[in-house]
C-alpha positions as CSV (number, residue, x, y, z in Angstrom):
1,X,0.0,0.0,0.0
2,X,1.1,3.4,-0.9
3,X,0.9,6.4,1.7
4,X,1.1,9.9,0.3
5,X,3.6,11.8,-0.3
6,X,5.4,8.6,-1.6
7,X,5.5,6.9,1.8
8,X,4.8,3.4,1.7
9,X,3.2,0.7,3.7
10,X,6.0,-1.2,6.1
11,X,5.5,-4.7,4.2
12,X,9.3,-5.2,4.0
13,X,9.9,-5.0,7.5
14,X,7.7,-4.1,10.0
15,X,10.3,-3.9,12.8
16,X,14.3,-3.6,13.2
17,X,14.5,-7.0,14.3
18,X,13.0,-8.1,11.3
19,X,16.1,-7.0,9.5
20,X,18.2,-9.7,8.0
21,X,21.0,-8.2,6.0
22,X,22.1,-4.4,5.7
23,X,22.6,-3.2,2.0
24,X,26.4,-2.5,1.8
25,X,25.8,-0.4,-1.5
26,X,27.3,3.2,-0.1
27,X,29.7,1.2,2.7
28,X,32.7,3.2,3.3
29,X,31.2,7.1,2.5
30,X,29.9,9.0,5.7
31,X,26.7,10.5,5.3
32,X,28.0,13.9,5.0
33,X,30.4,12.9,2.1
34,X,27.7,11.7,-0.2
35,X,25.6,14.9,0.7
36,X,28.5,17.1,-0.6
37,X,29.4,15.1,-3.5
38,X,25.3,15.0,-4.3
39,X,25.3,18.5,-3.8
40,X,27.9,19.2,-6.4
41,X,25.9,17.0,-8.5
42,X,22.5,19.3,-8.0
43,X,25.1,22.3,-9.2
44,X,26.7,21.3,-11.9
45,X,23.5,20.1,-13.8
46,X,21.5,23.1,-12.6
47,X,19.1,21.8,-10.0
48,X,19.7,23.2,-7.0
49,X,22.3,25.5,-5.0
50,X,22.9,23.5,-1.5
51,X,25.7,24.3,0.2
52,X,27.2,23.0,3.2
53,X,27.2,25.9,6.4
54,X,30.9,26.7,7.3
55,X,31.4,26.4,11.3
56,X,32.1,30.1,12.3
57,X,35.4,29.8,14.6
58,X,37.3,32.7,16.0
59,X,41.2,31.8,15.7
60,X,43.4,32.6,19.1
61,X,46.6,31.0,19.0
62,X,48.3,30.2,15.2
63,X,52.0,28.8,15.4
64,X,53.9,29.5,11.8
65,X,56.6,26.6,11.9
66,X,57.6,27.5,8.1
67,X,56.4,30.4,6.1
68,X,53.8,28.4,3.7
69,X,52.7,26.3,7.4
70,X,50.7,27.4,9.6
71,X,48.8,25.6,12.4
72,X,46.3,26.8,14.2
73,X,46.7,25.7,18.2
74,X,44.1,27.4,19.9
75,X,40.2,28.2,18.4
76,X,37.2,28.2,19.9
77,X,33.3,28.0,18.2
78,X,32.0,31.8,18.0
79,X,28.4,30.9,18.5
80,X,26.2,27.3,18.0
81,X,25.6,26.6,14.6
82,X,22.2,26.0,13.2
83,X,22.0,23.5,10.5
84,X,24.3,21.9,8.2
85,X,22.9,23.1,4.8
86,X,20.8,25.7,3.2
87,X,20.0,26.9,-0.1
88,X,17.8,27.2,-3.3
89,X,16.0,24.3,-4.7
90,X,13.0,25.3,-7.3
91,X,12.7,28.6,-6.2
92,X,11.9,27.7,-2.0
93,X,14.9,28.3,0.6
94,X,16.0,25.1,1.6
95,X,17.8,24.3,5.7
96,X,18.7,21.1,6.9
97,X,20.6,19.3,9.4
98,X,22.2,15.5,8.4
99,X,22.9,13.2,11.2
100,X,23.8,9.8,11.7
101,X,23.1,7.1,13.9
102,X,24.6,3.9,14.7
103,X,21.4,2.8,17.2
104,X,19.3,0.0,15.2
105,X,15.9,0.6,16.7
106,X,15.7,4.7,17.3
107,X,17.2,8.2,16.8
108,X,18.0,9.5,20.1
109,X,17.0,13.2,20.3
110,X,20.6,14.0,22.4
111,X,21.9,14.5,18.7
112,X,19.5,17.8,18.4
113,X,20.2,20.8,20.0
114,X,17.3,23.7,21.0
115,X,18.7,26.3,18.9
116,X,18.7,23.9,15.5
117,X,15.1,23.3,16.6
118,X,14.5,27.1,16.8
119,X,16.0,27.9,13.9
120,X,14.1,25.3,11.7
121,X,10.9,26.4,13.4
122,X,12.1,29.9,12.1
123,X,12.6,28.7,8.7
124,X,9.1,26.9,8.3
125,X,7.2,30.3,9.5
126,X,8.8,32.3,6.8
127,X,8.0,30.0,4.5
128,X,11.6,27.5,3.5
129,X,11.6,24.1,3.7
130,X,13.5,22.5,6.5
131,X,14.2,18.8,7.0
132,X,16.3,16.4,8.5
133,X,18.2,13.7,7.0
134,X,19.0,10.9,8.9
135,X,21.3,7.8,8.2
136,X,20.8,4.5,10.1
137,X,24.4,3.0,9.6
138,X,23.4,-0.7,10.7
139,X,20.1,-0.6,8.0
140,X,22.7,1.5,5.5
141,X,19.1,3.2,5.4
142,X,18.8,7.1,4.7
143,X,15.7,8.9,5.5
144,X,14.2,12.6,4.9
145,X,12.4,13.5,8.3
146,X,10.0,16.7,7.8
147,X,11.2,19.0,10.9
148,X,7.4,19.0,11.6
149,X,7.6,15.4,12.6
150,X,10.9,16.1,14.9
151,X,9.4,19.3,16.3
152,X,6.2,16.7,17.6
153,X,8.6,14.8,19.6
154,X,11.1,17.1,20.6
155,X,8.3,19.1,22.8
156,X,6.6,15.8,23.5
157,X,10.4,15.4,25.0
158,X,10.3,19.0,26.6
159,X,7.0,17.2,28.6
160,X,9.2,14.6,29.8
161,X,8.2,12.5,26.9
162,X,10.3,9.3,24.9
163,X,14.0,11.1,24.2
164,X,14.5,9.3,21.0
165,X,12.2,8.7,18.0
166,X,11.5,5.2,17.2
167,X,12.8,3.5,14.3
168,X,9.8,2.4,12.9
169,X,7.9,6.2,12.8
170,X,11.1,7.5,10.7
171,X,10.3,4.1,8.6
172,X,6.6,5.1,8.4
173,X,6.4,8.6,8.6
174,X,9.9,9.8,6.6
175,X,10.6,8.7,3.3
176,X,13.6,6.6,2.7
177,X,15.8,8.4,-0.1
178,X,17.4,6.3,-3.3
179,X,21.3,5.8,-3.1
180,X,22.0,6.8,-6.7
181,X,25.3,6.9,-8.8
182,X,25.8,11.0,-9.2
183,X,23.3,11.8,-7.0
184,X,24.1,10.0,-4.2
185,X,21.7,10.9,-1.4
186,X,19.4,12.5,-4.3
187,X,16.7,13.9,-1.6
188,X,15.4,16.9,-4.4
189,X,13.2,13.6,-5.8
190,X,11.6,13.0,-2.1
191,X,11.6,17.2,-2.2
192,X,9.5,17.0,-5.1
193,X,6.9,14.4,-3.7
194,X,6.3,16.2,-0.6
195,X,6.3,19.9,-1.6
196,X,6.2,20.4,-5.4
């Protein structure tokens, strides 16, 4: 059975444990990699303009062992950073955070912080698109989570709710997105089924 939006009834596997064998298609690349390199694939053919946010740093202490050599000894984060990416795709500002998990059954909500949160609520009032992609490493599974499903647990959490969302709500409620050739982790086609 189909759901919309592309979802699909859970008929492969209703539950981790129902997992036999991981596909080992993408083994090797981290999640972040094949973003980038999916990215620069979305560029080059005129799709989209995605680009990974730079961590702002303030440099304190730079030792210059040779001219053409520096190294930088002592830095320190400026402020928290929001999301990984943000861009253009079709016209709508896009923001999104990747993450990765090695858990087989959840996504623990420790690997969100209250000011990504904030910032993705920000970007859905004005109008972008913000999303999470997520990468279950023992499934070699990658999802695209609508930040309106996190936000539901994250305050359920803030009530002293479940800290993790369950495996089998990203299965149901994200949409799993193809490993492809060029575009690796091409998440403009699960884009295009849920707001285009």
């Amino acid at each position: 059975m189909n759901y919309p939006n592309g979802r699909r009834s859970p008929s492969r596997h209703a539950a981790p444990q129902g997992k036999t064998k991981p596909e080992f298609s993408n083994r090797g690349m981290t999640l972040e990699e094949d973003i980038n390199l999916t990215n620069e694939y979305y560029l080059q053919a005129g799709l989209a303009v995605i680009h990974k946010k730079p961590t702002p740093v303030q440099i304190v202490q730079v030792d210059y062992p040779k001219r053409s050599a520096a190294v930088i000894k002592e830095a320190y984060f400026k402020q928290a950073s929001t999301t990984d990416y943000n861009g253009v795709y079709r016209g709508r500002y896009i923001d999104f955070e990747a993450k990765e998990t090695k858990n087989k059954t959840s996504f623990p909500l420790s690997n969100v912080h209250q000011h990504q949160v904030d910032h993705m609520k920000a970007v859905e009032k004005h109008g972008g698109i913000s999303f999470f992609i997520i990468k279950f490493t023992p499934w070699d599974e990658v999802y695209l989570l609508p930040s309106s499903m996190l936000f539901a647990f994250w305050d359920d959490q803030q009530n002293g709710g479940r800290k993790s969302i369950p495996y089998n709500s990203i299965y149901k409620e994200g949409v799993r997105i193809p490993f492809r050739y060029q575009a690796r982790i091409d998440y403009a086609g699960v884009l295009d089924k849920l707001y285009f």
